[in-house]
C-alpha positions in Angstrom: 40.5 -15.3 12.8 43.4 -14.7 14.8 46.8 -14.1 13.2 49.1 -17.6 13.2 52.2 -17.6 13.4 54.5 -19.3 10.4 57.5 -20.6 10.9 60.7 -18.8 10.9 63.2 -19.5 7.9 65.3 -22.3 9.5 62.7 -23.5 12.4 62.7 -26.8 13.6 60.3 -29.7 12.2 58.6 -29.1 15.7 58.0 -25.6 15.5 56.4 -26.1 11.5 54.3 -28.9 13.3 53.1 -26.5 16.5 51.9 -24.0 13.7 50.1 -26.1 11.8 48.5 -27.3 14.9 47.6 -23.4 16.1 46.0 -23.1 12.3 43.7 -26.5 13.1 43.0 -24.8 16.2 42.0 -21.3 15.2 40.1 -22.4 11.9 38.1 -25.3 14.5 37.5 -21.7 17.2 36.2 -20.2 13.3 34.1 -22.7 12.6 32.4 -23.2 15.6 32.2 -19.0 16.2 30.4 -18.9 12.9 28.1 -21.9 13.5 26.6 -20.6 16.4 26.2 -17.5 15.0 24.2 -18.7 12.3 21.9 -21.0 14.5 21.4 -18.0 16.9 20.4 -15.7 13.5 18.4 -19.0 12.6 16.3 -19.2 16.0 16.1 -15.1 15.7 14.7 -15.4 12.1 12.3 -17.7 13.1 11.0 -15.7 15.8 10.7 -12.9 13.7 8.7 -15.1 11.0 6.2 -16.2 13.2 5.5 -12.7 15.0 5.5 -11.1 11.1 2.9 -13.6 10.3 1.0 -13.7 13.7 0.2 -10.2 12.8 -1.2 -9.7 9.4 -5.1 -10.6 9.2 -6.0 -12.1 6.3 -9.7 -12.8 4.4 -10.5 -16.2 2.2 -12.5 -14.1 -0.6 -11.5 -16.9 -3.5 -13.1 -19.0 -0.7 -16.0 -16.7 -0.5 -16.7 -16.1 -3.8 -16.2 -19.2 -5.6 -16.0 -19.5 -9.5 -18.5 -17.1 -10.5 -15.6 -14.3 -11.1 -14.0 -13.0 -14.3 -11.4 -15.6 -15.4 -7.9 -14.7 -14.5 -5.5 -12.8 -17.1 -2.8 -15.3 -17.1 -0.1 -13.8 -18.4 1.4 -12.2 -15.7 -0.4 -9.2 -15.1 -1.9 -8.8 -11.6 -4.8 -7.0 -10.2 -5.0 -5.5 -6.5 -7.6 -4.2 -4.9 -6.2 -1.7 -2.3 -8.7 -0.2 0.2 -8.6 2.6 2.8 -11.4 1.9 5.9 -12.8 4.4 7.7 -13.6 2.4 10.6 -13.9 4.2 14.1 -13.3 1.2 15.9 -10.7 0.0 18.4 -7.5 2.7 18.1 -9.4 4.3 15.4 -12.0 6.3 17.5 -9.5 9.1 17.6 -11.5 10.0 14.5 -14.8 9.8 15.2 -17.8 8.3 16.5 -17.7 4.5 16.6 -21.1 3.7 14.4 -20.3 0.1 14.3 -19.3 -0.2 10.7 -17.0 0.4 8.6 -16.9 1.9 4.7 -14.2 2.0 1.9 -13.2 5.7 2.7 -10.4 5.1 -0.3 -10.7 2.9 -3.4 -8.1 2.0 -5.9 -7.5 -0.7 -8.6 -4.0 -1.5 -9.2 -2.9 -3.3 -11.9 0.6 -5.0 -12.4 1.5 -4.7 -16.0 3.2 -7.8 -17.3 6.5 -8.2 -15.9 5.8 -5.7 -12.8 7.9 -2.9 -13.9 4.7 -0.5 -14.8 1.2 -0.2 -13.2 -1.9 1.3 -13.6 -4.1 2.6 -10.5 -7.5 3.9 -11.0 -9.3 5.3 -8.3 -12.7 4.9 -7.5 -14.8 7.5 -5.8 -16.6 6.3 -2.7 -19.7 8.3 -3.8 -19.3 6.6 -7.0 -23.1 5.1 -7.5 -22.8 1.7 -8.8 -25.2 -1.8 -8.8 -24.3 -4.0 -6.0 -24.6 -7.4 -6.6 -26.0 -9.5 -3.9 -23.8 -10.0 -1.0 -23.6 -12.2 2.2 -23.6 -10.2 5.2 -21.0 -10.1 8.2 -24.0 -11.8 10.5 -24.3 -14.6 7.8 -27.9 -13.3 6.2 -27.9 -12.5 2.4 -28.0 -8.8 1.4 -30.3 -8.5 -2.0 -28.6 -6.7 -4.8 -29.2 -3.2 -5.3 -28.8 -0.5 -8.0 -27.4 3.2 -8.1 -26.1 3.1 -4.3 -22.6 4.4 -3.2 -19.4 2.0 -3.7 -18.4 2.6 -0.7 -21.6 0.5 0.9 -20.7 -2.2 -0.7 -17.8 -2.4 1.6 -20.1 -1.6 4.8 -23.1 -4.1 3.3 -20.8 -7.8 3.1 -16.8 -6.3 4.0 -14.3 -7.5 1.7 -15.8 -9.9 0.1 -18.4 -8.0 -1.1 -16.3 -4.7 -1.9 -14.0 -7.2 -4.3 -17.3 -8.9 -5.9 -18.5 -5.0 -6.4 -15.4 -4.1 -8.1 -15.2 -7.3 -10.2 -19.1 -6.8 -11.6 -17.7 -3.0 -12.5 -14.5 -3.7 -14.4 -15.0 -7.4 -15.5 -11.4 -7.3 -13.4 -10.3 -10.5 -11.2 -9.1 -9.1 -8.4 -6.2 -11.3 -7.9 -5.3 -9.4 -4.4 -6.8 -7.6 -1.7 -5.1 -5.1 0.6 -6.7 -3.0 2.7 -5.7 -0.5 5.6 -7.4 1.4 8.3 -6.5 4.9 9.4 -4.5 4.0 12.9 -2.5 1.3 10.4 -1.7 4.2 8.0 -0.7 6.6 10.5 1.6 4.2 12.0 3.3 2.7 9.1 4.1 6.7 7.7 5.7 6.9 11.4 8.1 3.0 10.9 9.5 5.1 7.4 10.9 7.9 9.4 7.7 10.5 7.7 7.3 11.1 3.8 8.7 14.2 2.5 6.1 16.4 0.7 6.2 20.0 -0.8 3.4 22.2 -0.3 3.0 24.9 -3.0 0.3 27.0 -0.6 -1.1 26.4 3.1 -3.5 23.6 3.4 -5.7 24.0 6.6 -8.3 22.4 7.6 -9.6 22.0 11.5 -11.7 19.2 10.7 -8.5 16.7 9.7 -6.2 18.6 11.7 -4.0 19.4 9.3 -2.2 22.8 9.3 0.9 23.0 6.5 2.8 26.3 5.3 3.8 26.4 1.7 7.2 24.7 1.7 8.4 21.4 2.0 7.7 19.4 4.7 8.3 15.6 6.4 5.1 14.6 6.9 4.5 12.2 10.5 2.0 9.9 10.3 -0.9 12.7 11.4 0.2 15.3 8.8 -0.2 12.3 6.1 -3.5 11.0 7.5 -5.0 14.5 7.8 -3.7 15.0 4.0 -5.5 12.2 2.3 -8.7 12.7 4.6 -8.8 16.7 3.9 -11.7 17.8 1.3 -12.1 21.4 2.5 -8.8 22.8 3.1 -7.7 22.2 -0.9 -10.2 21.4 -2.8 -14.3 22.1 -2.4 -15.0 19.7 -0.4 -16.0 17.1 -2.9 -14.1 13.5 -2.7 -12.7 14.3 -6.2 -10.2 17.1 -5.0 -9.2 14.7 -2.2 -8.5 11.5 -4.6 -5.7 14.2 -6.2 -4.4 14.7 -3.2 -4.1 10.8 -1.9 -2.4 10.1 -5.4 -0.1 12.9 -5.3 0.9 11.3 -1.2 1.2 8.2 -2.8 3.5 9.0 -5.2 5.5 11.0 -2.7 5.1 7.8 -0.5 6.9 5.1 -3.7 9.5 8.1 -3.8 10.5 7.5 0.2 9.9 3.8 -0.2 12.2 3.5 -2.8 14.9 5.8 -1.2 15.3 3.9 1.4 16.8 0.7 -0.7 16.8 -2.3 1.4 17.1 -0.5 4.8 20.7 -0.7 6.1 19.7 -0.4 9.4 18.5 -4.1 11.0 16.2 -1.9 13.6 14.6 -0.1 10.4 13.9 -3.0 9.0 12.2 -4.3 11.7 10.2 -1.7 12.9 9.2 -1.0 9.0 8.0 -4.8 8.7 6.5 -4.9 12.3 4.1 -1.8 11.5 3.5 -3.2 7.5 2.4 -6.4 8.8 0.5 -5.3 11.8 -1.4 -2.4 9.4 -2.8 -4.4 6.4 -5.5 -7.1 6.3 -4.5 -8.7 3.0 -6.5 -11.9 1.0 -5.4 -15.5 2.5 -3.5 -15.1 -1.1 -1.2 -12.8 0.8 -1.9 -13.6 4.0 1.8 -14.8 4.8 5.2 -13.2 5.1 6.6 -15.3 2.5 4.0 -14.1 -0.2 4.1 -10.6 0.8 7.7 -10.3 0.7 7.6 -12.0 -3.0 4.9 -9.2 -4.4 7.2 -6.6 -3.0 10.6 -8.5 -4.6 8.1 -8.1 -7.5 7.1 -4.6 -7.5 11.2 -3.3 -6.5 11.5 -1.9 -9.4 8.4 0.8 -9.4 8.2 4.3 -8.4 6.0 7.5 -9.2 8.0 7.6 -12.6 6.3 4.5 -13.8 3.4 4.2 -12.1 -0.1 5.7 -13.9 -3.0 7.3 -11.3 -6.6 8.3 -12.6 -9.8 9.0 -11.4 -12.6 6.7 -12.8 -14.3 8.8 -15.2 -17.5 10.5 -13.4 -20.2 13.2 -13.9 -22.1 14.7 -11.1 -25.4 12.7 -10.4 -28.4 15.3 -11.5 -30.4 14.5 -9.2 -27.7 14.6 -6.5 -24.4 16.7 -7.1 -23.2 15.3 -3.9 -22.7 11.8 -5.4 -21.1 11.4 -9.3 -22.1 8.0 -11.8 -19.5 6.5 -14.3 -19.4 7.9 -17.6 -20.3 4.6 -19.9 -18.0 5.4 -22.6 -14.9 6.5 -20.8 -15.1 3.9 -18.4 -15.6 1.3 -20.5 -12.1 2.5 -22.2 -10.7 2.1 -18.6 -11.1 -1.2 -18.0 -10.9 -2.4 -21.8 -7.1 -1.2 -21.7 -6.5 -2.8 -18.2 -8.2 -6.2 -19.4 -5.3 -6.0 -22.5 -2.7 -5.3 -20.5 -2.4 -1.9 -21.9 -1.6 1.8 -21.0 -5.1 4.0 -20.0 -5.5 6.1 -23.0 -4.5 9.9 -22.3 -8.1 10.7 -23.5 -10.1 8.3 -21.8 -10.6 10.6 -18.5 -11.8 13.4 -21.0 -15.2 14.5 -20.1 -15.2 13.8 -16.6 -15.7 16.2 -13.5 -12.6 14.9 -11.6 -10.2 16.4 -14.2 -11.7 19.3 -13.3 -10.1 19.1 -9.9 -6.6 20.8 -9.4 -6.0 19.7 -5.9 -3.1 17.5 -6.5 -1.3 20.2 -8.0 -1.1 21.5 -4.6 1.5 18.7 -3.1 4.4 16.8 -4.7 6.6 14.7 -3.6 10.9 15.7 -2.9 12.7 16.9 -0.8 14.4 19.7 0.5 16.5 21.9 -1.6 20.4 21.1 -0.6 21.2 22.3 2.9 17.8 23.1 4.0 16.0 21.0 6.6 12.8 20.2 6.3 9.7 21.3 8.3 7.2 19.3 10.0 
């Protein structure tokens, strides 16, 4: 506002009156100055809104599937299914032949402990086998049920719909959201946060993901990160186990940078950030707006890798195949139980099972730099 002038001791009646009239005048100047600029951030805001939601795709799977699901928690708790495509479609051919389909490369069940402050993720192998229930197909024609084939056709068999239905028969879980993103969506959204800092306790290489890291730490681009979480030879031996370590160690690294980066000071940040998000993730119609999407993550604000629980699903090699692994009854059974309760996964419930076996994620964790050193890419 702009300074006004008071009267001098001893002024005139007049001159009290001409600066009470240069107050009206500045605070009307105010008033309007501020109105505008709030009907401009109005018009910009809803601009932004539409665009945000323009760009998220979004599946009906409580549509799809009807009642016939587990019957919601309801106290709070919430159940995600987060999935990683390997679709070589579109901008994803950069890594690999385009077969026409599409399967659930990554897996994980997240669960939302009451209150959102804790969660639980277990991750399910993609060469997990498993009994697939019966599934409509993307062309409309119904796919029969089917026992002891990999999780990860479920996805390729019936899409979403039929990956969530999969997972729900498994843990007896509702999923109460779906999330899924595709490798051009990851590598882009790694990019919007300005990279992921990672520390590397030997060299990972690996020519077929294209990943070639020194010991150190690093700020992983959106590349390094995507060759991370697909690498299963330049780590571990080439099994998906060693390479579910290594996607939960990256995520943990990624909640870290999330988290550091508060509410994003910068107004470009923040839009590029949301832009990418949005653009990255095809969600359930239960997310499938800005609105809900920015209430789970006012939800989730207060989690980071200190709170937050991975696993493996509990597996043993297949006999007959050691290139695929089947659930271990037991131990499994204990997984979900404690999910269904709302409870912590018991420390002793992955006993037994070949992914523990795995030191792969041992390999990365998440940090910085020490002070005054930069950090490599």
């Amino acid at each position: 506002m702009p300074d006004v002038q008071q009267p001098r001791t001893g002024s005139s009646p007049s001159g009290a009156g001409e600066g009470r009239r240069r107050r009206r005048r500045a605070l009307h100047v105010t008033a309007w100055a501020v109105s505008a600029v709030v009907l401009v951030g109005a018009a910009g805001a809803g601009y932004l809104y539409h665009r945000f939601n323009a760009n998220i795709h979004s599946v009906d799977i409580d549509g799809a599937l009807g009642g016939h699901r587990p019957a919601p928690l309801g106290n709070g708790s919430m159940d995600i299914l987060v999935l990683g495509s390997d679709s070589r479609s579109g901008a994803n051919r950069a890594y690999g032949h385009d077969s026409g389909t599409a399967r659930s490369d990554t897996a994980m069940v997240v669960h939302l402990a009451k209150g959102h402050r804790k969660a639980s993720v277990v991750s399910i192998p993609r060469d997990t086998l498993v009994d697939r229930p019966a599934c409509t197909g993307a062309k409309g024609a119904l796919a029969p049920a089917r026992q002891q084939v990999m999780f990860n056709t479920a996805y390729e068999t019936g899409g979403p719909v039929c990956a969530v239905k999969t997972v729900e028969q498994l843990t007896g879980l509702r999923m109460d959201h779906y999330v899924e993103v595709d490798f051009t969506g990851f590598k882009n959204l790694v990019d919007a946060l300005g990279g992921v800092p990672l520390t590397t306790t030997r060299a990972i290489h690996d020519d077929k993901s294209h990943l070639n890291l020194t010991a150190g730490t690093h700020t992983l681009d959106g590349a390094q990160a995507l060759g991370l979480v697909r690498t299963r030879h330049g780590v571990a031996d080439g099994s998906d186990l060693g390479r579910i370590q290594l996607q939960q160690a990256f995520m943990k690294a990624l909640l870290d940078r999330i988290g550091g980066l508060g509410a994003f000071t910068s107004p470009a940040k923040l839009f590029s950030v949301t832009d990418t998000a949005t653009k990255a993730i095809t969600t359930d119609t239960g997310l499938g707006s800005v609105n809900k999407l920015m209430g789970l993550a006012q939800g989730v604000q207060h989690l980071n890798a200190g709170n937050v629980h991975m696993v493996t699903l509990p597996v043993r090699y297949d006999p007959a195949d050691h290139n695929r692994v089947e659930p271990l009854p037991a131990q499994t059974a204990r997984v979900w139980a404690a999910l269904r309760a709302d409870r912590p996964i018991p420390a002793d419930a992955t006993k037994g099972s070949v992914a523990d076996r795995e030191d792969a994620g041992q390999v990365v964790g998440s940090g910085g730099p020490p002070a005054g050193q930069t950090p490599g890419r």
